[in-house]
Structures are given as structure tokens and as C-alpha cells.
C-alpha positions in Angstrom: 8.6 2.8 37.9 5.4 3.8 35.9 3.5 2.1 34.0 4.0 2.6 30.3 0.1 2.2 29.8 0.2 5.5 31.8 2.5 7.5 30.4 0.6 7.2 26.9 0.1 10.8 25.5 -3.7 9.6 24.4 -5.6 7.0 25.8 -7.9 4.2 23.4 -10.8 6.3 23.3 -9.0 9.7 22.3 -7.0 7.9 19.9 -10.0 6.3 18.4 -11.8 10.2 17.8 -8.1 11.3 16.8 -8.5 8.9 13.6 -11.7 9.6 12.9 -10.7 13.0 11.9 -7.3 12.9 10.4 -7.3 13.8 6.9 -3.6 13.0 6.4 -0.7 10.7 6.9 0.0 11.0 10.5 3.0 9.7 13.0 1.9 8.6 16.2 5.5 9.1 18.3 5.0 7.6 22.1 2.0 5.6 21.6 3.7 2.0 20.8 6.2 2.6 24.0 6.1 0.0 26.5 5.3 -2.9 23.3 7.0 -6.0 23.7 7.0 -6.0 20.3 9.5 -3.0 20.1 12.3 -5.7 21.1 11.5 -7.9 17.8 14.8 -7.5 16.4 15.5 -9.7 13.6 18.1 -11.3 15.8 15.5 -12.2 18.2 13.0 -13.2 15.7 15.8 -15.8 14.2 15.6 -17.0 17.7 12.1 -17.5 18.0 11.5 -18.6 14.9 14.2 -20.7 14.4 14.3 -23.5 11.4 10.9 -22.4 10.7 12.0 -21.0 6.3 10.5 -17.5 5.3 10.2 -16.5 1.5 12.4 -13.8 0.8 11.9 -11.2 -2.5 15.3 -10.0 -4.1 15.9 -6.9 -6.1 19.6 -5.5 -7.6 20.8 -2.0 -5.9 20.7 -0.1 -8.8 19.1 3.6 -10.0 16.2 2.7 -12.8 13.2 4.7 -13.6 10.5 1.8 -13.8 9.2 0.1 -10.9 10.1 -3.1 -9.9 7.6 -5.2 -9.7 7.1 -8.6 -7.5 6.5 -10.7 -10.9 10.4 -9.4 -12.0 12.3 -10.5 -8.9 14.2 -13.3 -7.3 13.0 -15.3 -4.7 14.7 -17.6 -2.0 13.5 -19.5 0.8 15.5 -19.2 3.7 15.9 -18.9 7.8 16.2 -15.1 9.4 19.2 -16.8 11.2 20.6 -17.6 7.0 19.4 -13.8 5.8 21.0 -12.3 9.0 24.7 -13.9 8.1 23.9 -13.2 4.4 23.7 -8.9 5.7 26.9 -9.9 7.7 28.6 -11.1 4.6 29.2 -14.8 6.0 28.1 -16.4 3.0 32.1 -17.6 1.8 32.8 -21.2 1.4 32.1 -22.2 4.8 28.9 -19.9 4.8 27.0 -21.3 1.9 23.6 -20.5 2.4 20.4 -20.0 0.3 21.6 -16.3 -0.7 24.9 -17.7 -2.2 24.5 -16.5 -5.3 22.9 -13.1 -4.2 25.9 -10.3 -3.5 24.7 -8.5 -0.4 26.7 -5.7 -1.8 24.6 -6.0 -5.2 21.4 -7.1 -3.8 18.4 -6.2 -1.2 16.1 -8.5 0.2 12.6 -8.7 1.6 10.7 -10.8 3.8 7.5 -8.8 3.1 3.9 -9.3 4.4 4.5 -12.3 6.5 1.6 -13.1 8.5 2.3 -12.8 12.5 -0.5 -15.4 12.8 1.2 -18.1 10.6 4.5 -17.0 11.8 4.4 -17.9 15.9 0.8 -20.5 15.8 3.2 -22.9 17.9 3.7 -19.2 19.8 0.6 -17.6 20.3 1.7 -16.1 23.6 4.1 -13.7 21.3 0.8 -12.2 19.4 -0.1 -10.5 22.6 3.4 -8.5 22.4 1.7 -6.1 19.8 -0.9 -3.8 21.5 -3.0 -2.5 18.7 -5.7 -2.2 21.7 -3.9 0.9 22.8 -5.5 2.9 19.9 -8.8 1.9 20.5 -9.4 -1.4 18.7 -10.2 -3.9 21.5 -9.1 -7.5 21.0 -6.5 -7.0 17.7 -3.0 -7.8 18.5 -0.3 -9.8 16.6 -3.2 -12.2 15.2 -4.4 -9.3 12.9 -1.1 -7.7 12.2 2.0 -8.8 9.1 5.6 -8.5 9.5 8.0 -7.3 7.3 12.2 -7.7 7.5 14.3 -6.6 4.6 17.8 -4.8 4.1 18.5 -1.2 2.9 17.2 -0.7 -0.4 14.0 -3.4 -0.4 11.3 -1.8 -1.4 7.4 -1.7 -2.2 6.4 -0.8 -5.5 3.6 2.4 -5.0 0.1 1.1 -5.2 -2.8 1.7 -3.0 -4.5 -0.6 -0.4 -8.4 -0.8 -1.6 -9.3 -1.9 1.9 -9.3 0.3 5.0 -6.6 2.5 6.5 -3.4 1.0 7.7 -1.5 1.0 11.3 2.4 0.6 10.7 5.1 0.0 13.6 8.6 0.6 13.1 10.5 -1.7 15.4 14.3 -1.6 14.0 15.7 0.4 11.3 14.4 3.5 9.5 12.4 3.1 6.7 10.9 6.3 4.1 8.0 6.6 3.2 6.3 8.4 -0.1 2.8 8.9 0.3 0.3 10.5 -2.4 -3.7 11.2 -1.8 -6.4 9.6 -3.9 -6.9 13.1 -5.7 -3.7 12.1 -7.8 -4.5 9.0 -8.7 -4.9 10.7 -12.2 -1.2 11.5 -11.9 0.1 8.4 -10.9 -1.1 5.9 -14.2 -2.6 3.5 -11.8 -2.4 -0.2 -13.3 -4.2 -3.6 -12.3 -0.8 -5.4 -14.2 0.6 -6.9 -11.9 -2.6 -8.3 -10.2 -2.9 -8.8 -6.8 -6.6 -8.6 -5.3 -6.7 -5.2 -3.5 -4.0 -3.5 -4.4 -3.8 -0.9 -7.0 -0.1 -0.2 -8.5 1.0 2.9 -9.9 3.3 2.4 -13.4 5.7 5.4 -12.1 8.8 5.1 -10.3 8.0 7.6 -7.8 11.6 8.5 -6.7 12.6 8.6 -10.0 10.0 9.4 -12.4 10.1 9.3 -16.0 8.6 12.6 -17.0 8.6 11.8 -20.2 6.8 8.7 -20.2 4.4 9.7 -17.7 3.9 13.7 -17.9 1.3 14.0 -15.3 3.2 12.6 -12.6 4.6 16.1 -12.5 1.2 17.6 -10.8 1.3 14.7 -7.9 1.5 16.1 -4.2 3.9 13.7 -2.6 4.0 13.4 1.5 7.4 11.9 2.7 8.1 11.0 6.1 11.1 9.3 7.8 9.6 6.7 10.3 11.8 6.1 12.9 11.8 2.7 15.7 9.1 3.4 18.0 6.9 5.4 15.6 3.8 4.1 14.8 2.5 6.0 10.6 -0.9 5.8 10.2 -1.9 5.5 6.2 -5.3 7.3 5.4 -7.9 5.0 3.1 -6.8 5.1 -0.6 -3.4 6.6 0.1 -0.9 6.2 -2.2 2.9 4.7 -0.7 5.8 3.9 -1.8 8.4 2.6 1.0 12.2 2.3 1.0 14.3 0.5 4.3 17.2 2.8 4.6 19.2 0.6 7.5 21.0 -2.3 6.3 18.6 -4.6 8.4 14.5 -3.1 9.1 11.6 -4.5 10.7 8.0 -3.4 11.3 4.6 -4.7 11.8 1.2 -3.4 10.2 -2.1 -3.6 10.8 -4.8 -3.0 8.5 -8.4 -1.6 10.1 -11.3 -2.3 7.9 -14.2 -0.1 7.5 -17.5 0.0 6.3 -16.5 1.1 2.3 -14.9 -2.2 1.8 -18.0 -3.4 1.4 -18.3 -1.2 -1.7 -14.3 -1.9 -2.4 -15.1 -5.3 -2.5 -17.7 -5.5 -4.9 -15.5 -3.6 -7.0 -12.2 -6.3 -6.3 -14.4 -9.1 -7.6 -15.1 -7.0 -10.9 -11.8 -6.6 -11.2 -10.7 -10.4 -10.4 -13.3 -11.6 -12.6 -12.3 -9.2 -15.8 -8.8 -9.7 -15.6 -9.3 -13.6 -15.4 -11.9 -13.3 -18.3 -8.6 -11.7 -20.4 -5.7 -13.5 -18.5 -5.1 -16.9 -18.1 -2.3 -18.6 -16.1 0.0 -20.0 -18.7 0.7 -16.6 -20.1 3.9 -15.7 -20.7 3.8 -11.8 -19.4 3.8 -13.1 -15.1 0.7 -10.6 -14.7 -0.3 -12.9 -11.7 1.4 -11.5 -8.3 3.1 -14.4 -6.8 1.4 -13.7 -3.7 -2.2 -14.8 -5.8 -2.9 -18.6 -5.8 -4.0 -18.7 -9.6 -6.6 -17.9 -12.2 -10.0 -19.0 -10.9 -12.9 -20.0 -13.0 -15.5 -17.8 -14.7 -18.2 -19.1 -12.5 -16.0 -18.5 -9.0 -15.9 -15.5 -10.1 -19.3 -14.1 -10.8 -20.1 -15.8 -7.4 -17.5 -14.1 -6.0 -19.1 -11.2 -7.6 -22.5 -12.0 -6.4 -21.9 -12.6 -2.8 -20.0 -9.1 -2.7 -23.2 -7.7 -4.3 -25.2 -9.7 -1.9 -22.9 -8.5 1.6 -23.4 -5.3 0.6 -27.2 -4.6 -0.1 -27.8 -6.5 3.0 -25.5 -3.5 4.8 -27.2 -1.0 3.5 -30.4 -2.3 4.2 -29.0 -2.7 8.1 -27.9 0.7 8.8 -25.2 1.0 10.8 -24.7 3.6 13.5 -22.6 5.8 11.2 -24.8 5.7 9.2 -28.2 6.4 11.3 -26.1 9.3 12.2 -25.5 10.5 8.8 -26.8 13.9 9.4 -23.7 14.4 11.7 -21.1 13.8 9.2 -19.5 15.3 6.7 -17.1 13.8 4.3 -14.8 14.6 1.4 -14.3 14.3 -1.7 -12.9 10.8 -1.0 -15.1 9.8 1.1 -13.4 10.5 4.7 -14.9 11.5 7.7 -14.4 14.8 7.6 -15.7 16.2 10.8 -18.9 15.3 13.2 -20.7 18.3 13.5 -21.3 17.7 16.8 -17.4 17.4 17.7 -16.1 20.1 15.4 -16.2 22.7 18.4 -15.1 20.4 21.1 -12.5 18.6 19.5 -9.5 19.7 18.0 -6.7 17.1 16.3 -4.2 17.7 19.0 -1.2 18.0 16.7 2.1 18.6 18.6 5.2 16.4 19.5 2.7 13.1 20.6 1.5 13.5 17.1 3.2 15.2 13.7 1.2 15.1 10.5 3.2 14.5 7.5 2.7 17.3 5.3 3.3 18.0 1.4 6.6 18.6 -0.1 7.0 21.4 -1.8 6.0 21.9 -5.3 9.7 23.2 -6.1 11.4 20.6 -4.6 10.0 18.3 -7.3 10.8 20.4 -10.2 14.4 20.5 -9.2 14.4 16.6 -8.6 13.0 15.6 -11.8 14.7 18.7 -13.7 16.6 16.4 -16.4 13.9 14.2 -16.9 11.4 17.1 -17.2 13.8 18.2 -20.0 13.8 14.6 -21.8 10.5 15.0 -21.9 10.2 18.1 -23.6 13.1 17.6 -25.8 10.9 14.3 -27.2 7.3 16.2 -27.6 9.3 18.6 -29.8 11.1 15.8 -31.6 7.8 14.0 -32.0 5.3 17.0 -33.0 4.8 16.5 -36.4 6.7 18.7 -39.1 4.2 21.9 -39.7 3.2 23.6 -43.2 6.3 25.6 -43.2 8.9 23.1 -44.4 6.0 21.4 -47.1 6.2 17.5 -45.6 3.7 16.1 -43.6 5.1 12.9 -41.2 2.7 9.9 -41.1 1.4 9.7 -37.3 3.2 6.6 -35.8 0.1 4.4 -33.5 1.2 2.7 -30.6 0.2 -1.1 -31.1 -2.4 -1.7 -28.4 -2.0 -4.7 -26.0 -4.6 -6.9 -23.9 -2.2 -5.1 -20.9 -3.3 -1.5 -22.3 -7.1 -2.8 -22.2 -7.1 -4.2 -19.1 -5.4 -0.5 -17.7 -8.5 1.1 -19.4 -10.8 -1.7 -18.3 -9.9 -1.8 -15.0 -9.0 1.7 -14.4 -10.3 2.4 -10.7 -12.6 5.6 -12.2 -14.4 2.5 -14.5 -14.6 0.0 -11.7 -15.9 2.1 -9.5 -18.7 3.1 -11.9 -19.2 0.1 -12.7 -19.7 -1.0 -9.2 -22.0 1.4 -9.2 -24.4 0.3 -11.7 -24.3 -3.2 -10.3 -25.6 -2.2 -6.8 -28.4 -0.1 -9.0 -29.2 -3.5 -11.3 -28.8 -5.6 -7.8 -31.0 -3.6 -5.3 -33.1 -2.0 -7.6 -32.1 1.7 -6.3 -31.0 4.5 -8.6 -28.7 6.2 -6.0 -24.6 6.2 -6.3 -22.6 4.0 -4.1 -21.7 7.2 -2.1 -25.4 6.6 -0.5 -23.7 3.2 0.5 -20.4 4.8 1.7 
């Protein structure tokens, strides 16, 4: 029988100059086969992980146009082995478990972002069951990688990572995935309410947009993509994603791969830690702290914080790196991405085929007819609110919105602001005039 190793449709190295130059979400289709990992079924992680309790997220099954955030749902701590009879519907009088007062029929749940490392550290022979080495990065398995096991319908809200790219391995069920490039940022109303350091959320309900609340959204380029057990998506830098399980039980594991921005990224993270804390604090009543956040820290933590990102990051600079000793080679766009060596971009060609489908844009159309009614809303209310003209002799008094420390903070903290703010810092800090793209 052959070895799965060698029936790989790219080996470490050719997967490592593949990513370099992918400009899109991408599915890799054959590269994960021969994992271990691809038999973590959440029956067989109840049995490996047996009493150990995992923190579960709930959210109601039902059609709204807002997102729903972590601060707004239900949480309950419970065993895979109680959350897999809960999806079985064992939970009668003789099943009363931690979901008992959770309806499977009215209810998803989510064990979301679970760290493999904290998971199996009385297991540590299971972390070698995920082969991230197989696409190049020598060393990471399970250690470096999350898991996440919810039902059909858990979901994550759409927000952007502000570190890296991310690796993603579907293991059981299907899950969907709505993906958006940093160009629409503009279009998606990005937010820093809820706050969770490094993550960026968007205030739309991507699947089911409210046009009239949030007009732009209507000019975003969404990317969807089924990912399927087996598959492994890869999730440029800054990318947008919104992702829905579809099977009544999912799992998958992710990786995320740092690069050399997050020094910048991180800089700007401690602006935005130390700004919303300045504004925030933890006894307020709104839940703008992610539960996944430990709580407020003080002022001075957090101009150190601020400092030592500052600090990490000059001293980079100052150090350059191979990429960047080679920055004659490269060309990059408008988001920063690699976007081809010079000296490759004859011999090399993204081999795009069945090993390797890019996930492409949906159709301008198709999002005109899904949004039609809303679309309509939303024109129906501009003309309701447009104030009454010369013609019938009144004039209405223009109603203000009240403006809230939420509404500041969006402004505040708005990633075009951070990130010229960031900016200026590394000018004040190392003295130079350039932008942080010479740091990029």
C-alpha cells in the first residue's frame, strides 16, 4: 500500500511557494489525506477526552438580520460525550444533562476555538496526529492548532483575524464559508464592540444583510465555498469570514501562520486595547468585553503593552529579514500581499486544477436578487426620511442620532485610524518619516 506522504499532489516546499502567491481563498483537496487527525470524530474525541468539561456557546435557530455576537449568547459547560446525547435528543428525564434547558430542535451549539494544546497535555502523542508540516511549516502540529465542534447552525460572527493567514481542516461535517477581501472593509462597517484583541467584527449580518441599515454592504464581493471533510481552506491575511456548520454535528482544526506584518498588526492591537480600555471599563453594563478576554487592564499595562510592540518592531526593521533584503524581488498589493517574485513569475505558475480550486467571487447579481426586499426597505425609508422639499411650503426639523461612547469608539478605532495612527507612532518611536508599508 502507498504511502500517503507520497501520493500528496505537492510536496512541503511546493506548497510553501504555492502560498506565497495565492491572492485568494483557496481549497487545498488531497493535501491533509493520510492525517490521523481526519478520524477525530466527535465520538472519538468524547473518548479521548472523556470527563475532561469544554465551554460550549449557544445561539436560537432562528432568521435575524443582526449578528450575533459572543457577548449575547448562552454558555454551558459540559462533556462532548453530554453535547453528543444532547444532538441525539437523550436529554428526557433519564438524560438530564447540562443542555437540559437548551431544545436541540431550537438551539445550536459551539465548542469554538478550543486549544489542541490544553485539550490532550496528559495526550501529547495526539498533537502529532495533525501534520501541518506537510505544507511546509516544519515542527507545527496539534501544539499550534484550535479545535472547533458545534451542531448545524453555530456560527462565527464575520470579523477579520489581524494576525497572519489561517490553515483550516475540515474533519467531519460540512461547514460554509463567506469570505470578503480587505478592499471592502469600507462595505462591511467594521466595529471593535465587541472587543476581542485581534479580531475585527463586521456590524452586518452577512447572509442576511440589512440594506437599509447598512447601504454599502451592497458593493461587498463575497467568496463562498462549501468545505468539505478532508479539505483543508486556506484564509488570505485580512480576509473577511463568516462560517456556518451545516451538518447536525462538525469538526475542524485551524492553524494560524504568523508573518512578519504582525509586528505592525500588533502595535496597532495595543492602540486599540489601550483606547477602548481608556473609554470602557469592566462593570459596564453594554458586555463590550468578549468573554474570551480576561478583563480591562490598567492604563499603564497598557502603554507598556504599547511600548514593547513599538519596541519589537523598530528592532525588526532595523534587523532586516530575508524578505526583506530581497525587497527588490517583490511586489505586493494593495494590501500588502506578496504578489509575485520577480524572479519566479516566469517559472512558476499557481497550479490550479483539482489538487487545488480557488474560491472565486459570486456574482454581482446573485446578491441583488438575495437582498432584493431589503434593498427595497431601504429605499422605501430614504424616501420616507428625505426631508419634505419647497414644493409643499414645510420644512421637517432634521432628527440627529444621539451619539454613544460605542459610536466613538467605531470612529476611534476604525482600522483606517489605527493603522494611521500606528503609523505615526513608529515615526515618533524610530525617528523615521517613512509609512509602516516600509516596515511591511
Amino acid at each position: 500500500m502507498a504511502d500517503p506522504a507520497s501520493t500528496k499532489p505537492f510536496g512541503p516546499e511546493e506548497t510553501q511557494r504555492i502560498l506565497r502567491h495565492l491572492q485568494t481563498p483557496t481549497v487545498f483537496t488531497n493535501m491533509a489525506a493520510g492525517w490521523p487527525a481526519l478520524l477525530w470524530t466527535a465520538e472519538r474525541l468524547s473518548h479521548c477526552l472523556r470527563d475532561k468539561v469544554l465551554r460550549f456557546r449557544l445561539g436560537r435557530k432562528e432568521e435575524k438580520n443582526t449578528p450575533l455576537f459572543e457577548t449575547q449568547c448562552s454558555y454551558v459547560e459540559a462533556r462532548l460525550e453530554d453535547f453528543l446525547s444532547w444532538t441525539r435528543d437523550q436529554t428526557g428525564p433519564l438524560h438530564v444533562g447540562p443542555f437540559c434547558e437548551y431544545p436541540n430542535s431550537e438551539y445550536w451549539a459551539y465548542a469554538d476555538y478550543k486549544y489542541i494544546a490544553m485539550l490532550f497535555e496528559d495526550r501529547p502523542s495526539m498533537f502529532e496526529e495533525v501534520k501541518w508540516s506537510d505544507f511546509g511549516f516544519e515542527g507545527r502540529d496539534g501544539r499550534a492548532s484550535t479545535l472547533w465542534v458545534g451542531t448545524g447552525g453555530a456560527n462565527t460572527p464575520c470579523h477579520l483575524d489581524s494576525y497572519g493567514f489561517n490553515l483550516v481542516l475540515q474533519v467531519q461535517g460540512r461547514k460554509r464559508w463567506h469570505l470578503f477581501p480587505p478592499e471592502d472593509t469600507v462595505n462591511l462597517y467594521p466595529t471593535r464592540i465587541p472587543y476581542e484583541e485581534s479580531s475585527v467584527f463586521s456590524r452586518v449580518h452577512v447572509v442576511h444583510p440589512d440594506l437599509r441599515r447598512f447601504p454599502a454592504f451592497h458593493g461587498s464581493r463575497v467568496h463562498v465555498v462549501t468545505l468539505q471533510p478532508g479539505q483543508v481552506l486556506y484564509v488570505p491575511r485580512h480576509w473577511w469570514h463568516y462560517v456556518e456548520s451545516l451538518d447536525p454535528v462538525t469538526v475542524s482544526v485551524n492553524s494560524w501562520i504568523e508573518l512578519e506584518e504582525d509586528d505592525v498588526e500588533r502595535v496597532g492591537e495595543a492602540v486599540t486595547r489601550t483606547v477602548a480600555c481608556a473609554f470602557k471599563r469592566d462593570d459596564d453594563t453594554d458586555d463590550w468585553l468578549n468573554p474570551t478576554e480576561d478583563g480591562v487592564a490598567s492604563h499603564q499595562d497598557n502603554m507598556q503593552s504599547v511600548n514593547l510592540a513599538l519596541r519589537a518592531c523598530a528592532q525588526r526593521h532595523n534587523k532586516p529579514t530575508r524578505d526583506q533584503r530581497d525587497a527588490g524581488l517583490l511586489k505586493r498589493d494593495s494590501g500588502r500581499q506578496i504578489k509575485e517574485r520577480i524572479k519566479d513569475s516566469v517559472a512558476f505558475r499557481v497550479p490550479f486544477g483539482p489538487h487545488l480550486i480557488a474560491v472565486l467571487p459570486e456574482t454581482t447579481k446573485h446578491l441583488e436578487v438575495q437582498s432584493q426586499e431589503e434593498e427595497e426597505e431601504r429605499r422605501d425609508g430614504l424616501t420616507r426620511c428625505r426631508p419634505a422639499g419647497p414644493a409643499d411650503g414645510t420644512h421637517e426639523e432634521l432628527v440627529l442620532a444621539t451619539i454613544t461612547t460605542n459610536d466613538l469608539l467605531d470612529c476611534l478605532l476604525h482600522p483606517d485610524v489605527i493603522a494611521r495612527v500606528t503609523e505615526l507612532l513608529l515615526e515618533r518611536h524610530t525617528g523615521s518619516h517613512g509609512s509602516t508599508n516600509d516596515m511591511k
